[in-house]
N, C-alpha and C positions, 0 to 999 in steps of 0.2 A: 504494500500500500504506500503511497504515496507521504511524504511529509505534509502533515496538515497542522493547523491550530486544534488546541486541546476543545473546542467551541463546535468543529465540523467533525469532531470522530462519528461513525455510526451514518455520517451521510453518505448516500450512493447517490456518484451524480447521474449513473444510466435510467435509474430510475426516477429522476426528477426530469431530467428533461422527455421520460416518455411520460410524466404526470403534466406535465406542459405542455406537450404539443395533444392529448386526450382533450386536455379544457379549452383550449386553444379550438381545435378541433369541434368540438360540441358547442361552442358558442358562436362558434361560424355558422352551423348547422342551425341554432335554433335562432340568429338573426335573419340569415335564409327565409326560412320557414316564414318569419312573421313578415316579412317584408313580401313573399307569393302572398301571403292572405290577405294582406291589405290591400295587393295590385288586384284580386280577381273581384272582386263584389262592386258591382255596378247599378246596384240597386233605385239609388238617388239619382243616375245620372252623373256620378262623377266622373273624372277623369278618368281612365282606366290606363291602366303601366304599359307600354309598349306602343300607345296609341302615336299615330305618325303626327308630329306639331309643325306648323308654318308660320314664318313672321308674320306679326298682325302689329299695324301700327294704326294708331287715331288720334284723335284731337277732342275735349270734352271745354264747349264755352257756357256760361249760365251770362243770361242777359248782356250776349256781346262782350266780355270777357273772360281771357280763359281762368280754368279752374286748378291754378296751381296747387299743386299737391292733393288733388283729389286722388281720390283711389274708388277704381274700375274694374268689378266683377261679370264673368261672363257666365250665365246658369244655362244649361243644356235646355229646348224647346219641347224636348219627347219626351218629358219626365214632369213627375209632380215637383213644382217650386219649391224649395227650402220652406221650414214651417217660420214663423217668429220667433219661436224660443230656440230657434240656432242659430248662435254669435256668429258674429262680422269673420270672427277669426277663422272656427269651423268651416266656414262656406270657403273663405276666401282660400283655405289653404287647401283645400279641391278642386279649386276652378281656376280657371284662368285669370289672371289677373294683372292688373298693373298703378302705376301711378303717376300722374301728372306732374309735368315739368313747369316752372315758370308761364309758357308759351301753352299749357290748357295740352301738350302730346303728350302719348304713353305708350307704351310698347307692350305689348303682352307675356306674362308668363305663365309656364305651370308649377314646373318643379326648379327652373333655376332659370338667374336673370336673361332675358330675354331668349328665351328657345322656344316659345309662340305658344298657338292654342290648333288644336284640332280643328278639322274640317266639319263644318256644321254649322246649322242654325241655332241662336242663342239670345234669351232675353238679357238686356245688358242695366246693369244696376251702378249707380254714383252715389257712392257718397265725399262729402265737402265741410271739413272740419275746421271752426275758425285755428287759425295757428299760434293769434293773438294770447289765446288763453289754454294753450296746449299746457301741461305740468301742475296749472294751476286749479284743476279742476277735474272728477274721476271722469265725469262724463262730456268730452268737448261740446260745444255748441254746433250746433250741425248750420249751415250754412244754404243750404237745399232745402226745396220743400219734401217732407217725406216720402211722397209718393213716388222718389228715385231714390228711395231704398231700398223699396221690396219689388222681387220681381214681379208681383203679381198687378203693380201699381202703377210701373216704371213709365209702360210704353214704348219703353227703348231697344231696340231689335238691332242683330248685326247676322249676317250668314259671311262663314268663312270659307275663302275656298281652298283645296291643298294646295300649295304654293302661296306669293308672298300676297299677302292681303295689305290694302289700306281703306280703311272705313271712313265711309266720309262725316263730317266732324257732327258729331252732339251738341245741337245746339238748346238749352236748356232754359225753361223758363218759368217763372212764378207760379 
């Protein structure tokens, strides 16, 4: 045996690194596993893993100017609408989405920045939060009339085609 400190007698290193690459191993496995289950259920109408994405860019203005830093969710048309009691967050981190630049454009995403949205017809939802009182407050001031929150209210329609999309701009008003 090798010279060791009086601390590591009794340690076999063959056996530790085959207990490392086991747990290693099986944690690979079961983030695998959770990651297939989350990609197949399409129940909602979500995104589904493997779906082909294409640039989609737009423009969102509220009474002639644009809506800097809004943020723009896209909800599939062949499916029941999200209900109320599902946060901004839930939805948004399903759907395609994006946010408003200075200049009221955004670029769509699903899973990372700017790799688009599926081919499809989509009711499209804004929301417009003052920025003024962002920090100061749990619920910002919404800036929009509600009815371009929910999809069922919005109005707001975009069909994407595969390839590169530009929507022509959401013009918004009172």
């Amino acid at each position: 045996m090798k010279d060791r400190p009086e601390y590591c007698e009794g340690f076999d290193d063959s056996r530790s690194v085959s207990n490392g690459r086991q747990k290693c191993l099986v944690t690979c496995c079961f983030i695998w596993m959770l990651c297939i289950g989350c990609g197949s259920s399409n129940e909602r109408g979500y995104i589904q893993h493997g779906e082909d994405l294409y640039p989609v860019t737009g423009q969102i203005l509220f009474e002639g100017r644009p809506a800097s830093n809004a943020t723009v969710i896209l909800h599939r048309t062949e499916v029941a609408p999200p209900t109320e009691t599902e946060s901004d967050e839930e939805v948004a981190s399903l759907n395609p989405r994006g946010t408003c630049d200075r200049a009221g454009n955004f670029q769509l995403h699903t899973y990372a920045a700017g790799d688009g949205a599926p081919a499809g017809d989509f009711i499209v939802t804004v929301s417009w939060q003052d920025p003024e009182n962002r920090g100061r407050e749990e619920n910002y001031p919404e800036l929009l009339p509600k009815r371009y929150l929910l999809p069922q209210s919005s109005g707001l329609k975009a069909h994407i085609d595969s390839g590169e999309t530009v929507l022509p701009p959401f013009v918004l008003k009172r």
